[in-house]
N, C-alpha and C positions, 0 to 999 in steps of 0.2 A: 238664437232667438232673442236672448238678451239685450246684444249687442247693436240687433234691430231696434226695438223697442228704446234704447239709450237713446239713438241716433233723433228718433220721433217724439221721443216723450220730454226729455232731460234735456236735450241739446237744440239747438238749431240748425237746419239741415248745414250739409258738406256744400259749399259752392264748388260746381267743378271747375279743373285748372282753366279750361279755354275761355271761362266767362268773366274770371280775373281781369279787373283792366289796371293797367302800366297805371304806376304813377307819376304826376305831375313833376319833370323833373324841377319845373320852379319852387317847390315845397318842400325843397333838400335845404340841411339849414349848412350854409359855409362856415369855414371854420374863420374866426377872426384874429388873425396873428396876431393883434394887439399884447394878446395874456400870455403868449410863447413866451416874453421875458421873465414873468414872475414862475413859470414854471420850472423853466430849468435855470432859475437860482440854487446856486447851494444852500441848503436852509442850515439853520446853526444845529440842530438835533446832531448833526452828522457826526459833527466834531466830539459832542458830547458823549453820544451813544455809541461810537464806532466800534467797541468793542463789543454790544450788545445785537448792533443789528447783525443778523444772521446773512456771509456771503449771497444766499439766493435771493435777499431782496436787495441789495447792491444791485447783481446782475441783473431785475427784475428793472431797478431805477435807471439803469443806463438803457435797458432796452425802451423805456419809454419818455426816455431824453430823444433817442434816435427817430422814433414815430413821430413827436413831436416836433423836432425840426427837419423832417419829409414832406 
């Protein structure tokens, strides 16, 4: 009964799935290669900190070197 009442009172109804429309694939925003060089610059911290940064954000920075030039 509650969970009724949330749905009517508190909330705005549930749209159901089939009344969903597709969006606009023109409203996707592209990614702009441009800033891919400043990203995967080596930045000076590295040098610095290397023995602070912890291996799993190493691993973490190389996995989003690789995403980024995908």
């Amino acid at each position: 009964m509650a969970a009724d009442k949330a749905k009517t009172v508190f909330f705005e109804p549930i749209t159901e799935h089939s009344k969903v429309k597709m969006p606009d694939a023109k409203n996707f925003v592209k990614m702009d290669p441009s800033g891919n060089e400043e990203l995967l610059k080596t930045s000076t911290y590295n040098d610095t900190f290397r023995y602070i940064i912890p291996p799993q954000v190493r691993n973490m920075q190389s996995e989003f070197k690789t995403i980024v030039q995908n």
